[in-house]
C-alpha positions in Angstrom: 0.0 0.0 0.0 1.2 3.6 -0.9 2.3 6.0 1.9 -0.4 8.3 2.8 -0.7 11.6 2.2 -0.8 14.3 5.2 -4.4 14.9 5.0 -5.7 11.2 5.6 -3.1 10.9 8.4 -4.6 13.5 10.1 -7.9 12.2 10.0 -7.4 8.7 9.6 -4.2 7.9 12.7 -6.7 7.1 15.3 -5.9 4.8 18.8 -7.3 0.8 17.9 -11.3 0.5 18.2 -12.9 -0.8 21.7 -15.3 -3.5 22.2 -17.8 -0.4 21.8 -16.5 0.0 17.9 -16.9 3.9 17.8 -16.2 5.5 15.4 -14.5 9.0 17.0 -11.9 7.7 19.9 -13.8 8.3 23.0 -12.0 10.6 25.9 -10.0 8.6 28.4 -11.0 10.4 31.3 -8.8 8.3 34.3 -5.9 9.0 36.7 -4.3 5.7 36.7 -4.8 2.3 34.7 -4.7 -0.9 36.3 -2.2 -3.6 36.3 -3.2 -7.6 35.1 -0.9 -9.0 37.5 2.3 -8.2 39.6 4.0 -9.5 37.1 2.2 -6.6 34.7 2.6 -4.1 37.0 6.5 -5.4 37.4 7.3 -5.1 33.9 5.5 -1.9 33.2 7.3 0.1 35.5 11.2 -1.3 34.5 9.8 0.0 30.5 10.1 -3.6 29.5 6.9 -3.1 28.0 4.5 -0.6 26.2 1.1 0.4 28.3 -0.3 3.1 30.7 0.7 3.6 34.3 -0.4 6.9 35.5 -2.2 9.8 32.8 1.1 12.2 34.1 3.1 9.4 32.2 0.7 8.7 29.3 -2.5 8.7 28.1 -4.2 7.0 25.4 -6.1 10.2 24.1 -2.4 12.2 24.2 -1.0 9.0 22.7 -3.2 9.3 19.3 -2.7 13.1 19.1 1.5 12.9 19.7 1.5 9.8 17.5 -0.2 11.7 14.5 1.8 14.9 15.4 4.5 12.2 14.8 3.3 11.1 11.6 3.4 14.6 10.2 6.4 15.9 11.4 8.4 13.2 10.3 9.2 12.4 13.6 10.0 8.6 15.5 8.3 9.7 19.1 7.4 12.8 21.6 5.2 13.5 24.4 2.5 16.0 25.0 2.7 18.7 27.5 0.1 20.8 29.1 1.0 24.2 27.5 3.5 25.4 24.8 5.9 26.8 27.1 5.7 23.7 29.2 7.5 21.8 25.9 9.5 24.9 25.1 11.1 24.1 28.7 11.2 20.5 29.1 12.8 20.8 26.0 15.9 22.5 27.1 15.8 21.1 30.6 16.3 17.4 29.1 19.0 17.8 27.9 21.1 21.2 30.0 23.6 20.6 33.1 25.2 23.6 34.3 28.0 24.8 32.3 26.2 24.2 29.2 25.8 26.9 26.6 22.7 27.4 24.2 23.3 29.7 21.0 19.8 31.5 19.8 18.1 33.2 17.8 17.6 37.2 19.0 14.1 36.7 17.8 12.3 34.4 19.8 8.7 34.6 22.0 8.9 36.6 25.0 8.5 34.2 27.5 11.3 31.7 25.7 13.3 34.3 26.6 12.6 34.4 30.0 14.2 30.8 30.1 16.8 31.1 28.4 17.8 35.1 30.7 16.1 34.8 33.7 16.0 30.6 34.7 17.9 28.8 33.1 21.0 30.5 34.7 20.1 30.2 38.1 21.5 26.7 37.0 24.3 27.7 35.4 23.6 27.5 31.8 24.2 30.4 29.8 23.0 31.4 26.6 24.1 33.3 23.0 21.8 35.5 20.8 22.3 35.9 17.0 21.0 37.6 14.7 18.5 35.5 12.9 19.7 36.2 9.4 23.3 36.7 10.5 25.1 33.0 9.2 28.6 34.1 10.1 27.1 35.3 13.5 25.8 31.3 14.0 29.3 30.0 13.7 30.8 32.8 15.5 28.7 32.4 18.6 29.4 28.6 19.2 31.8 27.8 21.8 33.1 24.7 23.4 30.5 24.5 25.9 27.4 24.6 23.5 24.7 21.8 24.0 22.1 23.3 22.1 21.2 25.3 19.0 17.2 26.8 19.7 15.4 28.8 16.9 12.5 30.1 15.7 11.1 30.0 11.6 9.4 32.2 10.8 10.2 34.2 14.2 7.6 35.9 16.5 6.6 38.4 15.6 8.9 39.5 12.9 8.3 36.7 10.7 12.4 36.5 9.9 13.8 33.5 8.6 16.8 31.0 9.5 17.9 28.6 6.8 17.3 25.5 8.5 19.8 23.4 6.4 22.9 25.4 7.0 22.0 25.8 10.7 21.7 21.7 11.1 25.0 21.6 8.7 26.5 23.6 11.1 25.5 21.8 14.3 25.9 18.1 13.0 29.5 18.4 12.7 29.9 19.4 16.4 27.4 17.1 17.8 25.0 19.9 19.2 21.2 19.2 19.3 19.0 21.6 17.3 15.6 22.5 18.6 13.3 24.3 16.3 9.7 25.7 17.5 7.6 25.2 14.4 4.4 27.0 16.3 4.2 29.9 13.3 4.3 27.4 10.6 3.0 24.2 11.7 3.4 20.8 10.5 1.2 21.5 7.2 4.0 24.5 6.5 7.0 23.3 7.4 8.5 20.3 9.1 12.0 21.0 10.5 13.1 17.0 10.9 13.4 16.7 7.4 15.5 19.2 7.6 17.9 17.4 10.3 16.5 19.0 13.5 17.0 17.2 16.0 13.5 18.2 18.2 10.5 20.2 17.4 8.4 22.1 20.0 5.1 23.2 19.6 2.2 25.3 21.4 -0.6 23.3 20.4 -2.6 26.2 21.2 -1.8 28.2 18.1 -2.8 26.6 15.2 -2.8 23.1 15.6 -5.8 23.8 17.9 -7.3 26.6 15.5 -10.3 27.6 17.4 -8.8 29.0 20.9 -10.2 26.7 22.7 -7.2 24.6 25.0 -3.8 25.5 25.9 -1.5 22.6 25.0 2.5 21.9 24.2 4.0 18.7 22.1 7.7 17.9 21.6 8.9 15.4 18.9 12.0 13.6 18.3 14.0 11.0 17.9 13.8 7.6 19.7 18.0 7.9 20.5 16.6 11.7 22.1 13.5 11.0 23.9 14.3 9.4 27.0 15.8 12.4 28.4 12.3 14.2 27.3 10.7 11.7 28.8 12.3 10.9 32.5 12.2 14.9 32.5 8.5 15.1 31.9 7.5 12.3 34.3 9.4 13.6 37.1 7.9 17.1 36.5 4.8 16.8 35.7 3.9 19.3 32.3 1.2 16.2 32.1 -1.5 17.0 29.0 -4.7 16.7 30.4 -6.7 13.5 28.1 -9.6 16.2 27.1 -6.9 18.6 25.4 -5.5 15.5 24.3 -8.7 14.6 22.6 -9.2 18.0 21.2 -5.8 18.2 19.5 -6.0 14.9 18.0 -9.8 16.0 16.2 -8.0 19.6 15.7 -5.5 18.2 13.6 -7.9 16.4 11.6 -8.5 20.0 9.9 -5.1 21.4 10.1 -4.9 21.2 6.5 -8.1 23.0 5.1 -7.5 25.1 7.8 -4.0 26.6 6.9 -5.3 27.1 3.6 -7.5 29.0 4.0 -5.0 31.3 6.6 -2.2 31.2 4.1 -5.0 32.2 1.3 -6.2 34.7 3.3 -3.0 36.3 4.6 -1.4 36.5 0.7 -4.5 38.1 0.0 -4.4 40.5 2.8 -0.9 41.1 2.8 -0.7 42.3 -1.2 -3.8 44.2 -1.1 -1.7 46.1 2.2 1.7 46.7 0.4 2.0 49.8 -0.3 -0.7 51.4 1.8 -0.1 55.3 2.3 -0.2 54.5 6.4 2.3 51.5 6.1 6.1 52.1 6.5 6.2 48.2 5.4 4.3 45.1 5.4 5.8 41.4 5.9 4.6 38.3 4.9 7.0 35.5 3.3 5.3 34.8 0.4 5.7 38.1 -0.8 8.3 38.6 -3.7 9.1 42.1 -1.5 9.7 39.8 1.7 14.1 40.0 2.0 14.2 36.2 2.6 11.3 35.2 -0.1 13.2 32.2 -1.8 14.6 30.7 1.2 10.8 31.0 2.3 10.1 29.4 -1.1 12.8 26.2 -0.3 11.7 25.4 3.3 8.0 26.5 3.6 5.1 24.7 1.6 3.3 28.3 2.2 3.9 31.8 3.7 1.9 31.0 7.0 -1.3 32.7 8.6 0.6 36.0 10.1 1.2 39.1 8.6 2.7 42.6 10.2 3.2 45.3 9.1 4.7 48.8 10.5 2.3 51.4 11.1 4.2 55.0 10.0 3.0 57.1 13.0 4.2 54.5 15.3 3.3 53.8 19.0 0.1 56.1 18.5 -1.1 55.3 15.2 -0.7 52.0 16.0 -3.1 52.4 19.5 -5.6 54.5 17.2 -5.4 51.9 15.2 -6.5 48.9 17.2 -8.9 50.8 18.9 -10.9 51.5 15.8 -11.2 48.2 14.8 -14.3 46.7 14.8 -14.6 43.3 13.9 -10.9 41.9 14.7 -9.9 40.8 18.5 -7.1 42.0 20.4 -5.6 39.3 22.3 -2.2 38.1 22.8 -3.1 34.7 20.9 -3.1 33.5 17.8 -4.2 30.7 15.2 -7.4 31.2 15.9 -10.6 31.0 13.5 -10.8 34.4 14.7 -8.5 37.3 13.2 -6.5 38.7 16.0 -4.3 41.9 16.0 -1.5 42.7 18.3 0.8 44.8 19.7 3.6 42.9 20.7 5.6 46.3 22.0 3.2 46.7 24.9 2.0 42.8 25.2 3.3 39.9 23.9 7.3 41.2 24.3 6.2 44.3 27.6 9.3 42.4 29.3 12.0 43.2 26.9 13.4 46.4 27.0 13.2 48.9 24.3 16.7 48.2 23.1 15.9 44.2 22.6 12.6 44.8 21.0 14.5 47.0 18.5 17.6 44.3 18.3 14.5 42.1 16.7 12.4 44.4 14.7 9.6 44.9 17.5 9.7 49.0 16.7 6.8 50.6 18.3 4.3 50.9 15.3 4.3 47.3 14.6 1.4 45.2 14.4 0.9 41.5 13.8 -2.2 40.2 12.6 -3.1 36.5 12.8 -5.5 35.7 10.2 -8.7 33.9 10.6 -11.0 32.4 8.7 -13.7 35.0 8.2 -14.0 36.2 4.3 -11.3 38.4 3.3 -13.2 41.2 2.4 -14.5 41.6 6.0 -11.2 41.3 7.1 -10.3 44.1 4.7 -12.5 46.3 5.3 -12.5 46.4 8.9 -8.3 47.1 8.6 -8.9 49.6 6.4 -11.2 51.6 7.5 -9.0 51.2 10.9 -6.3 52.9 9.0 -7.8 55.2 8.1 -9.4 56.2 11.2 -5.9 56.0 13.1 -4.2 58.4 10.0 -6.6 61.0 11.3 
């Protein structure tokens, strides 16, 4: 039989049928699981056997839903955590002992960067930034010590780049792991491991979720990686509860008509925005105007569901302009159905100081949109007349 193709993976990669035959996996809604025997029980917890112990070690809804994330990553195995930065932080834990060094990107989400400057060197672990787009400044930054390489593509929220083949080239040949959150792109977009990474992180509650409904975290990886991930997780607890699990696995069973429809509608908003009289700039990587557009081309199967853009009169334009819109949420999420727009100057990055935001192209008058689902031309309309309300 042929390989499948992403789409029936995502629908079809369920857990095995119960005596009940259902059709949609039901939701395993249990602490613990019990044992057949001592001799069960025995074997179970020496791992000389596959099965369920406790729901903080697995579950058979998280199961389904890491084993298809799995599938479609390209991935042998991972474990699902209860939040994004719960994987984004067992992640780095697995694998860190004090001395260690991690190089990374300058761009990254604000609270990853809490880790890597504010926790991670109470233990002794220190850390590099690099410019995203600065392939000298990789090489440069490596040092002795350096355990782990952690990036983002496309970055948040300035949608940057990192070409993920010379970055794995680069780290092969000195035995350091590379860990790549894929949250912007998702699976359907992009899928790092193919690339050589060695992990992939995820907050599930982007867009592999879609709707906004559960908060929710996945790492993937080898099976020669994963036991560090996994005695990490066990002992610490980032358990997935079975009903996100649940959720996640049905989400991803419309991942793909669903990042269609964002990339469609993000090209569409983003090229009918280029150029607007209000707009020092708009980004998007499937725009031939975006500065890294083929490498965006070679590693993306589309341009993503985000688009910013740099309002010209800056902090204040950009607060006029969010509070004239109408239609489109402010919130600090994204992925949703549900167009989003935010500020990520006074939000999503508050913590950095002025001269970090700048370091990653968070300037005052920039806004990122998440793009829902809703027709374009409501979309549209509601930014533009929010333009040019806030030009006013």
């Amino acid at each position: 039989m042929s390989e499948k193709k992403f789409e029936t993976i995502a629908i079809r990669h369920q857990m095995q049928r119960s005596a009940q035959k259902e059709h949609s996996a039901p939701i395993y809604a249990t602490s613990s699981f019990m044992f057949d025997d001592a001799e069960d029980a025995r074997s179970l917890f020496a791992d000389e056997k596959e099965g369920n112990i406790y729901s903080r070690y697995s579950n058979p809804n998280n199961d389904e839903f890491i084993e298809k994330l799995c599938l479609l990553e390209g991935a042998e195995t991972g474990m699902a955590m209860a939040s994004g930065m719960a994987a984004m932080f067992t992640s780095m834990a697995a694998f860190l002992s004090s001395g260690d060094h991690v190089v990374a990107s300058r761009s990254l989400f604000g609270s990853t960067h809490q880790i890597l400057t504010k926790l991670l060197p109470k233990w002794g672990i220190t850390h590099s930034y690099v410019d995203i787009r600065d392939l000298e400044g990789w090489e440069k930054a490596i040092t002795s010590k350096t355990k782990m390489i952690f990036l983002e593509t496309p970055s948040n929220p300035a949608l940057d780049l990192i070409d993920l083949e010379y970055i794995v080239g680069l780290a092969k040949s000195r035995g350091i792991i590379v860990n790549v959150d894929n949250c912007f792109a998702s699976p359907y977009i992009q899928n790092p491991i193919k690339w050589g990474a060695d992990i992939v992180t995820h907050s599930a509650t982007k867009f592999i979720d879609g709707q906004g409904r559960v908060l929710g975290g996945a790492v993937v990886t080898s099976k020669e990686l994963f036991p560090e991930i996994k005695f990490m997780a066990r002992h610490t607890g980032p358990a997935m509860s079975p009903f996100h699990g649940w959720l996640l696995s049905k989400s991803l069973e419309t991942l793909p008509v669903r990042m269609e429809k964002h990339c469609d509608n993000a090209m569409h908003l983003a090229s009918t925005l280029e150029g607007h009289p209000s707009l020092q700039q708009v980004k998007y990587p499937f725009l031939k105007s975006f500065p890294q557009y083929e490498l965006a081309k070679k590693q993306m199967r589309l341009g993503g569901g985000i688009v910013t853009f740099e309002l010209k009169g800056g902090i204040e334009q950009g607060r006029k302009f969010l509070d004239a819109l109408k239609m489109i949420s402010l919130s600090a999420n994204l992925g949703d159905t549900r167009t989003i727009a935010t500020h990520p100057a006074s939000t999503t990055h508050s913590k950095l100081s002025e001269e970090e935001r700048l370091a990653v192209g968070i300037t005052p008058g920039l806004v990122r949109i998440s793009v829902g689902l809703e027709h374009i031309d409501d979309i549209l309309e509601d930014i533009n007349k929010a333009l040019e309300a806030s030009a006013s």
